[in-house]
Structure formats: structure tokens, C-alpha cells
mmCIF file of the N, C-alpha and C atoms, coordinates in Angstrom:
data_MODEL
# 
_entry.id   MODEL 
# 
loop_
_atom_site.group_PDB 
_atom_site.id 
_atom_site.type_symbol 
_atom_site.label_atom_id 
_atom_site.label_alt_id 
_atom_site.label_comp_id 
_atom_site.label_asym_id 
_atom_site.label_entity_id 
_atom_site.label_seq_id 
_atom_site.pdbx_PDB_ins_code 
_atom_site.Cartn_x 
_atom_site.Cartn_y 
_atom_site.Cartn_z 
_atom_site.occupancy 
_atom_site.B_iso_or_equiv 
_atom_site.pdbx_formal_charge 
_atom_site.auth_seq_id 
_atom_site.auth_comp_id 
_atom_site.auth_asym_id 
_atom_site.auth_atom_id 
_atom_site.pdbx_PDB_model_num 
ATOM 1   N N  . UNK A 1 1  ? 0.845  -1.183  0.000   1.00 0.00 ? 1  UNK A N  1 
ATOM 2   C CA . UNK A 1 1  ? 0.000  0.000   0.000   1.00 0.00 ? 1  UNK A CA 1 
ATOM 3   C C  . UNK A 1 1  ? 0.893  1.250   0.000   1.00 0.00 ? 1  UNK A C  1 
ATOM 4   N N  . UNK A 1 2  ? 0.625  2.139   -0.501  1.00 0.00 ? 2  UNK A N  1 
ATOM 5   C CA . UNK A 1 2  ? 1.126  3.314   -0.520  1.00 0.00 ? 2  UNK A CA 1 
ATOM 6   C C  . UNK A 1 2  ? 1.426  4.141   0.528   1.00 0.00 ? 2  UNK A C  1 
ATOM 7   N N  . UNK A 1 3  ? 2.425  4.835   0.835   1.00 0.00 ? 3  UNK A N  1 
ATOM 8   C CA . UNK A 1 3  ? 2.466  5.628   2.093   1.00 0.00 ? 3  UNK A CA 1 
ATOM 9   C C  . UNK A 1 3  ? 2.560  7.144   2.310   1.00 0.00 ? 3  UNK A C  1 
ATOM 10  N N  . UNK A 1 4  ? 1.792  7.781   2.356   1.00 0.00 ? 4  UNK A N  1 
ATOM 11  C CA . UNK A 1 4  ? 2.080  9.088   2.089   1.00 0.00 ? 4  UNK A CA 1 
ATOM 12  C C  . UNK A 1 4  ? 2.895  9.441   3.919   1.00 0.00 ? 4  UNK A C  1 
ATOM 13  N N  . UNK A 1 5  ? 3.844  10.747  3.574   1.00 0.00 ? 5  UNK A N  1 
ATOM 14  C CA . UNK A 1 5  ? 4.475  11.330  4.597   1.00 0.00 ? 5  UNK A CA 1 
ATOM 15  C C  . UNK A 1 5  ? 3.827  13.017  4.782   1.00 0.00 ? 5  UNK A C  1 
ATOM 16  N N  . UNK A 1 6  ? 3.767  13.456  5.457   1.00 0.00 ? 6  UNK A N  1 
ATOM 17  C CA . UNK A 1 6  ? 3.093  14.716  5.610   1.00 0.00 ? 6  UNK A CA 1 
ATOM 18  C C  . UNK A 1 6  ? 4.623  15.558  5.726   1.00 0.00 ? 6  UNK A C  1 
ATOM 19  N N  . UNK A 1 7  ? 5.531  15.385  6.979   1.00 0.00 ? 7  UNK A N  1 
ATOM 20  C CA . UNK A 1 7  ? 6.494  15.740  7.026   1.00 0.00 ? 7  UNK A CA 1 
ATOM 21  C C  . UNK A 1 7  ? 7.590  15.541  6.118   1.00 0.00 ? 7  UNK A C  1 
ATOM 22  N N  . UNK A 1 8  ? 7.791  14.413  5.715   1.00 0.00 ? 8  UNK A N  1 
ATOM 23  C CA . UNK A 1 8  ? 9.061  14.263  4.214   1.00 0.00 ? 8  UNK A CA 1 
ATOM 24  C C  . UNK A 1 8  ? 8.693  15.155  3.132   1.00 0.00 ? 8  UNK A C  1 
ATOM 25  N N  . UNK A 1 9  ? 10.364 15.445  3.024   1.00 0.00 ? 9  UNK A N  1 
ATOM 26  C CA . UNK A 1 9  ? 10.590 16.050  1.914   1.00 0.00 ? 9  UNK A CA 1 
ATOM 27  C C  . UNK A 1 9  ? 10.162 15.684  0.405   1.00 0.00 ? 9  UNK A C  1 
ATOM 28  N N  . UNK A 1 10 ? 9.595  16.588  -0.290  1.00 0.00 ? 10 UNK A N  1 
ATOM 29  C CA . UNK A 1 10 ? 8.739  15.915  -1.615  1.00 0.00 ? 10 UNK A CA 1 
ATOM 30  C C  . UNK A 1 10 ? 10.366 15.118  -2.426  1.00 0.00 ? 10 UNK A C  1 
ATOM 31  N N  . UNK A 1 11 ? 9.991  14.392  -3.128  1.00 0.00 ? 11 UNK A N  1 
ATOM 32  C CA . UNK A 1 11 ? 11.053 13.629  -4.194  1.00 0.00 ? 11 UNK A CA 1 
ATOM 33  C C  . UNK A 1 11 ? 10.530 14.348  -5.823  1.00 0.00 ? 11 UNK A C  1 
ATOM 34  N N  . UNK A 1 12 ? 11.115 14.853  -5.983  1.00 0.00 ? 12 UNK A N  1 
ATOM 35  C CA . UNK A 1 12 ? 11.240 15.804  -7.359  1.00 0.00 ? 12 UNK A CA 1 
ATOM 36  C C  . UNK A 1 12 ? 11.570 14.880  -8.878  1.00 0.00 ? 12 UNK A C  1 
ATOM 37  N N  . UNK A 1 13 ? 11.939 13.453  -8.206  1.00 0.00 ? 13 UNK A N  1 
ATOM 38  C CA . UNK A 1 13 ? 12.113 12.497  -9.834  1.00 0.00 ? 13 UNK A CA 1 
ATOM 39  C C  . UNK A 1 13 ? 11.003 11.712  -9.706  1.00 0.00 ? 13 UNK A C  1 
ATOM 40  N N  . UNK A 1 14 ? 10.808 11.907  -11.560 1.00 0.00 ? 14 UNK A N  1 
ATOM 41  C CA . UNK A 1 14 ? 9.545  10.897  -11.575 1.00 0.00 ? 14 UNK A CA 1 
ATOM 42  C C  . UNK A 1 14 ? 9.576  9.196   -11.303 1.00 0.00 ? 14 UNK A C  1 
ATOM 43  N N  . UNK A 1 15 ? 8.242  9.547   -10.816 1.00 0.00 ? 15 UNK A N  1 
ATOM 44  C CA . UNK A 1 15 ? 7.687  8.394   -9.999  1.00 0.00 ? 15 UNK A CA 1 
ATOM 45  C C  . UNK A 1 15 ? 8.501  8.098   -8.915  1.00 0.00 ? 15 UNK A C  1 
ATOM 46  N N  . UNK A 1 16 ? 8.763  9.230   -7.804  1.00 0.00 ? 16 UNK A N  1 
ATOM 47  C CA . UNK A 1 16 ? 9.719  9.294   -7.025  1.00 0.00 ? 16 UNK A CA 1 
ATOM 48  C C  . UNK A 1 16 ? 8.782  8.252   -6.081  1.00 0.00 ? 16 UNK A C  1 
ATOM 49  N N  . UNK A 1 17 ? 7.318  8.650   -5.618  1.00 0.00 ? 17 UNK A N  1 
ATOM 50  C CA . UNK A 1 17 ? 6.736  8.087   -4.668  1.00 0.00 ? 17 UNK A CA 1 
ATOM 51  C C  . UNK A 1 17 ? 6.344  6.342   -4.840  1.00 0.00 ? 17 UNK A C  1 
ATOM 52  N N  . UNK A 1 18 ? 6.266  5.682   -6.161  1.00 0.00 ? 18 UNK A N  1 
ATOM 53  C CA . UNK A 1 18 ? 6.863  4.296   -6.486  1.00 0.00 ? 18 UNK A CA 1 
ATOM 54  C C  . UNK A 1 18 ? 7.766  3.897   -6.132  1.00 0.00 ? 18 UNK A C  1 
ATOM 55  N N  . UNK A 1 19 ? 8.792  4.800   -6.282  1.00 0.00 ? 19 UNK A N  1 
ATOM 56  C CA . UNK A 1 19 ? 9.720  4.268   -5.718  1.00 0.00 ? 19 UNK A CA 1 
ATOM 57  C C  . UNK A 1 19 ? 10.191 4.109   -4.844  1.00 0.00 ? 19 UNK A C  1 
ATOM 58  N N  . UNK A 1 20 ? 9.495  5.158   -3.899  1.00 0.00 ? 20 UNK A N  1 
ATOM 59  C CA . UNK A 1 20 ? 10.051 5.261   -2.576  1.00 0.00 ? 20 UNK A CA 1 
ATOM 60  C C  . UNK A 1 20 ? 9.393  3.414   -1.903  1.00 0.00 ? 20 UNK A C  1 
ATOM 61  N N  . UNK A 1 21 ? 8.131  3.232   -1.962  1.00 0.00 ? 21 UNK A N  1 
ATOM 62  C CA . UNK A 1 21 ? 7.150  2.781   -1.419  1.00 0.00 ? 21 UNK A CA 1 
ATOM 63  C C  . UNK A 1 21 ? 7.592  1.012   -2.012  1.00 0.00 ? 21 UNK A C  1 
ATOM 64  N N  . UNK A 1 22 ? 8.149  0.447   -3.344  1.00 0.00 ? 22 UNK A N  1 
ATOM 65  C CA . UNK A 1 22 ? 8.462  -0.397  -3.457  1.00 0.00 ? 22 UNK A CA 1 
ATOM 66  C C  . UNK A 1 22 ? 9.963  -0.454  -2.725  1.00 0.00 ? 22 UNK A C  1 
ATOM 67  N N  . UNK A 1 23 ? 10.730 0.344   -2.458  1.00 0.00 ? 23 UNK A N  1 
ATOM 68  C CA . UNK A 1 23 ? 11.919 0.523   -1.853  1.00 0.00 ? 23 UNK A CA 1 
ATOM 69  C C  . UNK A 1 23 ? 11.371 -0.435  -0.027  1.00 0.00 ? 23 UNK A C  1 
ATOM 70  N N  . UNK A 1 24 ? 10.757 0.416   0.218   1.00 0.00 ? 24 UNK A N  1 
ATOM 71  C CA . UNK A 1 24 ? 9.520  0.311   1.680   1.00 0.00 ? 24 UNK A CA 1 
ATOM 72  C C  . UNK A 1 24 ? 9.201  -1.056  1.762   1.00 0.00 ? 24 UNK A C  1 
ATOM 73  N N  . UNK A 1 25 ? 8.672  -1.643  1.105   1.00 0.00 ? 25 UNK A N  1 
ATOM 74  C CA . UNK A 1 25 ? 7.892  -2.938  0.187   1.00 0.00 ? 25 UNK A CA 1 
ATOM 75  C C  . UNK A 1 25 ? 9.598  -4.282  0.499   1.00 0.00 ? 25 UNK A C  1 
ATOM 76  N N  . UNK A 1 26 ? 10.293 -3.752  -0.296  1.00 0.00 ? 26 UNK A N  1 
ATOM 77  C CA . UNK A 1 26 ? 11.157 -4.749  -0.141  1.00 0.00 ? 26 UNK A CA 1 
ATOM 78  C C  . UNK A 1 26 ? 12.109 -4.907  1.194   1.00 0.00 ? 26 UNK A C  1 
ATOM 79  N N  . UNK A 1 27 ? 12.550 -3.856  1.643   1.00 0.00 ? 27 UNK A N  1 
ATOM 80  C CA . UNK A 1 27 ? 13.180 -4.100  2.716   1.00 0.00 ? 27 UNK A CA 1 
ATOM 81  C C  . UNK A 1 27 ? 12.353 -4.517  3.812   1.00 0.00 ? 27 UNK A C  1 
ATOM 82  N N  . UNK A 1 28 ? 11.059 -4.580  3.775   1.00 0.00 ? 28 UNK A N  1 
ATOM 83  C CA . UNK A 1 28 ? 10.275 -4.508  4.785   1.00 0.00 ? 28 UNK A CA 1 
ATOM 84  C C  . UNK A 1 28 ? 9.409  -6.415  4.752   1.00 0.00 ? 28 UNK A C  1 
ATOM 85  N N  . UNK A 1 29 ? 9.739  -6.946  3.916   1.00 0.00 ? 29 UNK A N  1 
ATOM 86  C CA . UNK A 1 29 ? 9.765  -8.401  3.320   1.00 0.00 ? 29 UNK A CA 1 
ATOM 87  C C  . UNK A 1 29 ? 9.918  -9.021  3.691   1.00 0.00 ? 29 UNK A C  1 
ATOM 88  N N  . UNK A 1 30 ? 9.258  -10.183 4.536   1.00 0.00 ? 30 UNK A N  1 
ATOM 89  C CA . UNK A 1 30 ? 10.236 -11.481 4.743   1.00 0.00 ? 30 UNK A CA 1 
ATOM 90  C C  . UNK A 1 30 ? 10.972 -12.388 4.411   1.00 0.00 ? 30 UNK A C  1 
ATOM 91  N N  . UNK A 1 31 ? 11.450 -11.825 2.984   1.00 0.00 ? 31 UNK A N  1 
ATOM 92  C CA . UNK A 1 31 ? 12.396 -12.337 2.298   1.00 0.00 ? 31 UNK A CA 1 
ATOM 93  C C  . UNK A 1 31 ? 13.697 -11.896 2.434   1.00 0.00 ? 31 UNK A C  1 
ATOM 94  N N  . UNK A 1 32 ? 13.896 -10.545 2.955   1.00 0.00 ? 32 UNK A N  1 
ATOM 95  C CA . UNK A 1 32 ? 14.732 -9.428  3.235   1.00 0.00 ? 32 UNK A CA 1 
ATOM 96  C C  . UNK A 1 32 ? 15.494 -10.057 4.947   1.00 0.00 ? 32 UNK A C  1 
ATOM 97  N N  . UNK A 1 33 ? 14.050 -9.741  5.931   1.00 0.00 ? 33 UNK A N  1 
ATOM 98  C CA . UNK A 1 33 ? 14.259 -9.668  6.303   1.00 0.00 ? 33 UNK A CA 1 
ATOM 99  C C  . UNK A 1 33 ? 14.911 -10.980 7.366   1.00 0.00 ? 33 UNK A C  1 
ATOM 100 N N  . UNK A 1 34 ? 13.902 -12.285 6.617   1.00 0.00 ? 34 UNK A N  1 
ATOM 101 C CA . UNK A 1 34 ? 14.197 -13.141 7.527   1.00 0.00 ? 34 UNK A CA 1 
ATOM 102 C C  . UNK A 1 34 ? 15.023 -14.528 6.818   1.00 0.00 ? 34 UNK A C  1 
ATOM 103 N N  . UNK A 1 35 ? 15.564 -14.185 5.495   1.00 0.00 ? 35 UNK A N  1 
ATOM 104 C CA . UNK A 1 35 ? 15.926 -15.133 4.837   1.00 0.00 ? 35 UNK A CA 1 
ATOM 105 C C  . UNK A 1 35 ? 17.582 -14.191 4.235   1.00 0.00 ? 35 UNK A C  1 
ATOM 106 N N  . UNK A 1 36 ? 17.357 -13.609 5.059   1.00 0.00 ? 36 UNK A N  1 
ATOM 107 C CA . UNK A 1 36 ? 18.901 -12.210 4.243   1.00 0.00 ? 36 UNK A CA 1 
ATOM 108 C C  . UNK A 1 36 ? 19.281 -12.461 3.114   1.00 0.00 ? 36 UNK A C  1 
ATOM 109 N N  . UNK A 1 37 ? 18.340 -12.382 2.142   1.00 0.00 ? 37 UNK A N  1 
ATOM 110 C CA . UNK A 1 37 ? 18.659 -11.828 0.973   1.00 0.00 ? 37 UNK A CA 1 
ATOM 111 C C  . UNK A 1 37 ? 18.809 -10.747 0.614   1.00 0.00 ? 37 UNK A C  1 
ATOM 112 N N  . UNK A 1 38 ? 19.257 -10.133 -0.825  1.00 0.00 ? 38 UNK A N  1 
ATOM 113 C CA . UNK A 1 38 ? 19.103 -8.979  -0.952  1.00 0.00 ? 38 UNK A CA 1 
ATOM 114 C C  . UNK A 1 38 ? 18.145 -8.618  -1.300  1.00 0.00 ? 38 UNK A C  1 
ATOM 115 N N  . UNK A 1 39 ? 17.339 -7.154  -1.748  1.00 0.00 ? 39 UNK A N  1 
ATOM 116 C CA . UNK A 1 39 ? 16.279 -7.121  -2.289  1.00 0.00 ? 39 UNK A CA 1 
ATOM 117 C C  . UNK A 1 39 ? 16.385 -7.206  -3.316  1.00 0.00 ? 39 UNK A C  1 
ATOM 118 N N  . UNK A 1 40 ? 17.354 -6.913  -4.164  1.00 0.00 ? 40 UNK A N  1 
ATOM 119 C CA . UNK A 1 40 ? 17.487 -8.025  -5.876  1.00 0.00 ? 40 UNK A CA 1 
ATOM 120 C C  . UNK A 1 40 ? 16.883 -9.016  -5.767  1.00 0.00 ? 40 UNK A C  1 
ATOM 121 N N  . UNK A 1 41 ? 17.588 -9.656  -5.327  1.00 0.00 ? 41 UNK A N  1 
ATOM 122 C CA . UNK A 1 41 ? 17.057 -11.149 -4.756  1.00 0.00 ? 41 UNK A CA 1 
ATOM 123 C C  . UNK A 1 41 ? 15.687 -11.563 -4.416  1.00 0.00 ? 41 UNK A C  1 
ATOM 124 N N  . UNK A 1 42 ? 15.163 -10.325 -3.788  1.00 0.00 ? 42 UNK A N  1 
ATOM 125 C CA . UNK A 1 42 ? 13.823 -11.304 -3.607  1.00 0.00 ? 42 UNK A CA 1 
ATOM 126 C C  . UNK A 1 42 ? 12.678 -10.390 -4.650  1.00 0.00 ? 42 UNK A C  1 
ATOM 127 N N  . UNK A 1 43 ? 13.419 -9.137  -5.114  1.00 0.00 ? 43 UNK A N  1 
ATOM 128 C CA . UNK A 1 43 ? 12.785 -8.530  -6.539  1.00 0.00 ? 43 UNK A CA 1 
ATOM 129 C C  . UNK A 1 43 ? 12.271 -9.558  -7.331  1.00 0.00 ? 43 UNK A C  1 
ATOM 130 N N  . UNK A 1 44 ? 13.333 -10.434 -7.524  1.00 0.00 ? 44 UNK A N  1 
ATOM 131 C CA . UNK A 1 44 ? 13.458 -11.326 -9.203  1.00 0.00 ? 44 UNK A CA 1 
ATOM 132 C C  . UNK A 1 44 ? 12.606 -12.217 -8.555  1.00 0.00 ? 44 UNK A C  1 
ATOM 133 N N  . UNK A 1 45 ? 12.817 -12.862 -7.430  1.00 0.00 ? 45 UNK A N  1 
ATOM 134 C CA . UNK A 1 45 ? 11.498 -14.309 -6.723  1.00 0.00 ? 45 UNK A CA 1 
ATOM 135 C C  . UNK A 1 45 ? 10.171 -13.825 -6.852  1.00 0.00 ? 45 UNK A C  1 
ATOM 136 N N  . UNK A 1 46 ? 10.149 -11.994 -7.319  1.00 0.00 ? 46 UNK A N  1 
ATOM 137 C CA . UNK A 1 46 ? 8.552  -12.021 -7.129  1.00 0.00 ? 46 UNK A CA 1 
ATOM 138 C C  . UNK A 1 46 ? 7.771  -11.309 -6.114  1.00 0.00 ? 46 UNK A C  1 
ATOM 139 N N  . UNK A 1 47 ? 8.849  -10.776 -5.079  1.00 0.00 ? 47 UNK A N  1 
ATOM 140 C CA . UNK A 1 47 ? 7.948  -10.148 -3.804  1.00 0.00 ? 47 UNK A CA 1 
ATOM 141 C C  . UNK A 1 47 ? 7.725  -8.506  -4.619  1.00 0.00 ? 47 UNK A C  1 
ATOM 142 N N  . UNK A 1 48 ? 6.612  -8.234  -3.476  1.00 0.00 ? 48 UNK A N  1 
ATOM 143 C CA . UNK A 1 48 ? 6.001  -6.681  -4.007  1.00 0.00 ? 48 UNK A CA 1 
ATOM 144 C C  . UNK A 1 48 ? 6.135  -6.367  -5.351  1.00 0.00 ? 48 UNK A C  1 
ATOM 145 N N  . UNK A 1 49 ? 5.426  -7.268  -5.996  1.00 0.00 ? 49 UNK A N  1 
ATOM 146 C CA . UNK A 1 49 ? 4.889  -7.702  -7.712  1.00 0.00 ? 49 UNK A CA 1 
ATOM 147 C C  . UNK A 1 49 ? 4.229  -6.112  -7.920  1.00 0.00 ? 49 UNK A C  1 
ATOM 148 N N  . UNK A 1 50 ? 2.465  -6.261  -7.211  1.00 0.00 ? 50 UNK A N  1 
ATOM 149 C CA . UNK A 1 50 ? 2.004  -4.842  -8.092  1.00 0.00 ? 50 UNK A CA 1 
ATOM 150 C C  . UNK A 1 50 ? 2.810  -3.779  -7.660  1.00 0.00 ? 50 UNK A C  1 
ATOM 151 N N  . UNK A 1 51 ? 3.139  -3.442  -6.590  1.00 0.00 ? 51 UNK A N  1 
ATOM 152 C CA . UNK A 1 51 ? 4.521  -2.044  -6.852  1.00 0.00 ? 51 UNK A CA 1 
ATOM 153 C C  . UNK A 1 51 ? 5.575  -2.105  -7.859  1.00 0.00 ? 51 UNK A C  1 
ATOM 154 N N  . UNK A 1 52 ? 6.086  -2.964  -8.235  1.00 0.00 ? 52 UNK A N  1 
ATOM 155 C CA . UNK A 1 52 ? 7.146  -3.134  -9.191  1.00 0.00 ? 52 UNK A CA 1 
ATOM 156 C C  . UNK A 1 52 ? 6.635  -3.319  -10.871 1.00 0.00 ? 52 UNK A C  1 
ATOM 157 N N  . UNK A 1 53 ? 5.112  -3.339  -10.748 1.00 0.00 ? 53 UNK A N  1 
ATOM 158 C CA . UNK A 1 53 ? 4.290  -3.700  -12.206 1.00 0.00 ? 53 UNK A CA 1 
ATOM 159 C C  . UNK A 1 53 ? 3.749  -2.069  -12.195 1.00 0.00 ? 53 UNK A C  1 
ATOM 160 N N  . UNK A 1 54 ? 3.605  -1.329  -11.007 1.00 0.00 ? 54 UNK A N  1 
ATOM 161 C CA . UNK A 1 54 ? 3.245  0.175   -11.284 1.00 0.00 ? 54 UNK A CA 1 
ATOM 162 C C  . UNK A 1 54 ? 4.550  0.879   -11.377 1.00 0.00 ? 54 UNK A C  1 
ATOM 163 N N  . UNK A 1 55 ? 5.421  0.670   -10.849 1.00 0.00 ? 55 UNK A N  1 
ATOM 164 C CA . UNK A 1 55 ? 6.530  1.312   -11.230 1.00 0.00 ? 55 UNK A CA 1 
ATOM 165 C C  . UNK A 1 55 ? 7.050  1.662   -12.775 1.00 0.00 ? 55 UNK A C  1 
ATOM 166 N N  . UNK A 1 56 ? 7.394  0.481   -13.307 1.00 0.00 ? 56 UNK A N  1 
ATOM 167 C CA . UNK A 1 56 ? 6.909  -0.317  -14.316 1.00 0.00 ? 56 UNK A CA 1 
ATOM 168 C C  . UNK A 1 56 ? 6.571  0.648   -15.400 1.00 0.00 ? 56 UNK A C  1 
ATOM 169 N N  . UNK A 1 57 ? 4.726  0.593   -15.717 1.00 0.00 ? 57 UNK A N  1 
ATOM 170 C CA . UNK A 1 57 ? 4.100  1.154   -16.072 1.00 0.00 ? 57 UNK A CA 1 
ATOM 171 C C  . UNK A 1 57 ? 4.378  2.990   -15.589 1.00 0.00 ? 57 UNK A C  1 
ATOM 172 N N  . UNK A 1 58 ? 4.725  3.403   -15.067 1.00 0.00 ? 58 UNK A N  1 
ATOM 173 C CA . UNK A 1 58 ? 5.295  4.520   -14.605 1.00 0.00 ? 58 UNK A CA 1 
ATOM 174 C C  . UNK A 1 58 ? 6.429  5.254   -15.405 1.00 0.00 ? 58 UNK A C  1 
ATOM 175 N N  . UNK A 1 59 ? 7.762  4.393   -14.981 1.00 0.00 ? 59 UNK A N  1 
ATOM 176 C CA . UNK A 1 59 ? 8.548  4.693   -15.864 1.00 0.00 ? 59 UNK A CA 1 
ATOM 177 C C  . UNK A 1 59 ? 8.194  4.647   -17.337 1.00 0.00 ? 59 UNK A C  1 
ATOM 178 N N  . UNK A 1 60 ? 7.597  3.443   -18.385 1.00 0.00 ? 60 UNK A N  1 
ATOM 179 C CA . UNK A 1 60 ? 7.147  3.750   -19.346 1.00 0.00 ? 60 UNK A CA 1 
ATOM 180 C C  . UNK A 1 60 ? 6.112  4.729   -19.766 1.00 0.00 ? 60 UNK A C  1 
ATOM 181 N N  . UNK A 1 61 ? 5.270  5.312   -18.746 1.00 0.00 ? 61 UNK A N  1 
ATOM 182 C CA . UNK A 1 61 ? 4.955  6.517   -19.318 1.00 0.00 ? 61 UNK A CA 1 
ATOM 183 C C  . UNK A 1 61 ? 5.662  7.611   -19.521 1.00 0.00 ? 61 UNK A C  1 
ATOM 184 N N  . UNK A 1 62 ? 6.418  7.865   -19.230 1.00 0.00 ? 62 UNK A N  1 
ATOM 185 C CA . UNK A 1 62 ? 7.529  8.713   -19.563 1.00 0.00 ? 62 UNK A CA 1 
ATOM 186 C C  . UNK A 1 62 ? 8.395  8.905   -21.158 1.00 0.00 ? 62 UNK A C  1 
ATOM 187 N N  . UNK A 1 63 ? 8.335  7.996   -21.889 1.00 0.00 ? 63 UNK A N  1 
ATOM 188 C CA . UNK A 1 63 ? 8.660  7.760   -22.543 1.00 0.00 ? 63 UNK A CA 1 
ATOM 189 C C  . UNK A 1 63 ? 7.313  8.141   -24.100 1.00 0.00 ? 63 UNK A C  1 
ATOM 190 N N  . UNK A 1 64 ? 6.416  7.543   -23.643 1.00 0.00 ? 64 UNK A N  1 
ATOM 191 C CA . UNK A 1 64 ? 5.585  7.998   -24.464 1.00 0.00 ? 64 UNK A CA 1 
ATOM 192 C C  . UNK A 1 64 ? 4.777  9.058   -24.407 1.00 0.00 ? 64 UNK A C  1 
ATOM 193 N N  . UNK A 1 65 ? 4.632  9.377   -25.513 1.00 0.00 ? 65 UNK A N  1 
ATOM 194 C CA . UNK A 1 65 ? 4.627  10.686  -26.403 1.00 0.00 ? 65 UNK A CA 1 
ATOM 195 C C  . UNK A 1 65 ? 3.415  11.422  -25.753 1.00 0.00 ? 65 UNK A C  1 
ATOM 196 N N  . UNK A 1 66 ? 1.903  9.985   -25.625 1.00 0.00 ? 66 UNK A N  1 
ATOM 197 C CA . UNK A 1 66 ? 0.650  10.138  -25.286 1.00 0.00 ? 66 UNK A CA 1 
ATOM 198 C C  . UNK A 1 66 ? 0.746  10.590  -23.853 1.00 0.00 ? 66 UNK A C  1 
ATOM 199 N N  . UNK A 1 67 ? 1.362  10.591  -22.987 1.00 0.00 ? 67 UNK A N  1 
ATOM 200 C CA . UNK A 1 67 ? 1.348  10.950  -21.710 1.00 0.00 ? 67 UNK A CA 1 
ATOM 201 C C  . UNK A 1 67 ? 1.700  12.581  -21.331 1.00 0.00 ? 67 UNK A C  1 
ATOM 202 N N  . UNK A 1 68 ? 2.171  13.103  -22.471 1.00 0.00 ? 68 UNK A N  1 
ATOM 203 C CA . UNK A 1 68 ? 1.146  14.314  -22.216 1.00 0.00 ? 68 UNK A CA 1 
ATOM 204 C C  . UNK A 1 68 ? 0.220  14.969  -22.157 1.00 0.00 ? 68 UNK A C  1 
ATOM 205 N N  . UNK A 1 69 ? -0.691 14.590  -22.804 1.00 0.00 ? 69 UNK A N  1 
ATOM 206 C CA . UNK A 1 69 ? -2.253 14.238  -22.604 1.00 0.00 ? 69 UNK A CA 1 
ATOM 207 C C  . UNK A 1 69 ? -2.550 14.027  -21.429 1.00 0.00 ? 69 UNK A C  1 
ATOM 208 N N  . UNK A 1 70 ? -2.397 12.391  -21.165 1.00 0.00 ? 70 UNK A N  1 
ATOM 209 C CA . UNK A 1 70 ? -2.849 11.883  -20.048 1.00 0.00 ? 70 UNK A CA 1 
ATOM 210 C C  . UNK A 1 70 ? -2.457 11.832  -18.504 1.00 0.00 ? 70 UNK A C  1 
ATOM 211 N N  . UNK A 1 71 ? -1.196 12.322  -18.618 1.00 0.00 ? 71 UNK A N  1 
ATOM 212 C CA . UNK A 1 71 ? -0.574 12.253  -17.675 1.00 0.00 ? 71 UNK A CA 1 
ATOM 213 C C  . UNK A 1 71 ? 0.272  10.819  -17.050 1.00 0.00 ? 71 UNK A C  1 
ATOM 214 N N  . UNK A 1 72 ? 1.126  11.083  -16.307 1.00 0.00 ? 72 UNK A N  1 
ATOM 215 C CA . UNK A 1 72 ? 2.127  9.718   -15.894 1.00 0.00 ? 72 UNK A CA 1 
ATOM 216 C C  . UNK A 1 72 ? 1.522  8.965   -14.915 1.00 0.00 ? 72 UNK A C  1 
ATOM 217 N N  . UNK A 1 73 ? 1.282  7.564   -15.526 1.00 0.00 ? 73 UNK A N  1 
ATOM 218 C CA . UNK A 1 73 ? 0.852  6.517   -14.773 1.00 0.00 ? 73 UNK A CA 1 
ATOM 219 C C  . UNK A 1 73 ? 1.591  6.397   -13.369 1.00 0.00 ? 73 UNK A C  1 
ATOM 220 N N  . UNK A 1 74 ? 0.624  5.517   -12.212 1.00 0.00 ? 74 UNK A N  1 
ATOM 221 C CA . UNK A 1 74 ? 1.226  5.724   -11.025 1.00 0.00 ? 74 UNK A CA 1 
ATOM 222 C C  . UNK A 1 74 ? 0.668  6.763   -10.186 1.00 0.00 ? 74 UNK A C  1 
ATOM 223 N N  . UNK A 1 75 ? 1.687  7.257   -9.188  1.00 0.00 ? 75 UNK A N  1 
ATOM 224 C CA . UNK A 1 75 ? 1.222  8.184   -8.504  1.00 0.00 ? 75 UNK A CA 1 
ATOM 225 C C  . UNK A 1 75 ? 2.532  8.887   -7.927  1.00 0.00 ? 75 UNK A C  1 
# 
């Protein structure tokens, strides 16, 4: 789930708040935490899938042309 901060400083790169929050997502894992992997590691096994499928979709809006229109997927 998403986490908004009232007090943190805004993140100025896109899809900063994806990233922050799958960042959040993985270290926060019991793959991370109780199997000490890295979060590479438990990236590629699959943990915190829809954050990393909105991210994803995020970064590729950026790229296309139509997303000025619509604006950048994500949040």
C-alpha cells in the first residue's frame, strides 16, 4: 500500500513516490528480512509484484509521447 508522509521532503524524480514505497515494500519483506537476501534477490522471486508492475508502467509513461495528454501513470 502506498504511504504518504506529511512531514518528508517531496522527491522531485519521476515516480519518485513508487519508488520510494516499493523501496519500503522490499526491505520490509520477509524475504529481506528473515531469509537475508538482498532485495534483488527477492525482486526477481517475485515479492512486491504490483509495486514493481506500477513502477513499471510509470517509468514507461515517460517515454511515451501520449502521456502528455494523459498524464504519468502511477502516482
Amino acid at each position: 500500500m502506498p504511504k504518504y508522509y506529511e512531514d518528508k521532503e517531496e522527491d522531485r524524480q519521476a515516480c519518485g513516490g513508487v519508488r520510494e514505497d516499493l523501496r519500503q515494500c522490499l526491505l520490509e519483506s520477509p524475504c529481506v528480512l528473515q531469509e537475508n537476501k538482498s532485495p534483488k534477490q527477492c525482486l526477481r522471486e517475485g515479492h512486491c509484484r504490483s509495486l514493481q508492475m506500477t513502477f513499471f508502467a510509470c517509468k514507461r509513461s515517460m517515454l511515451d509521447t501520449r502521456a502528455r495528454f494523459r498524464g504519468r501513470k502511477g502516482y
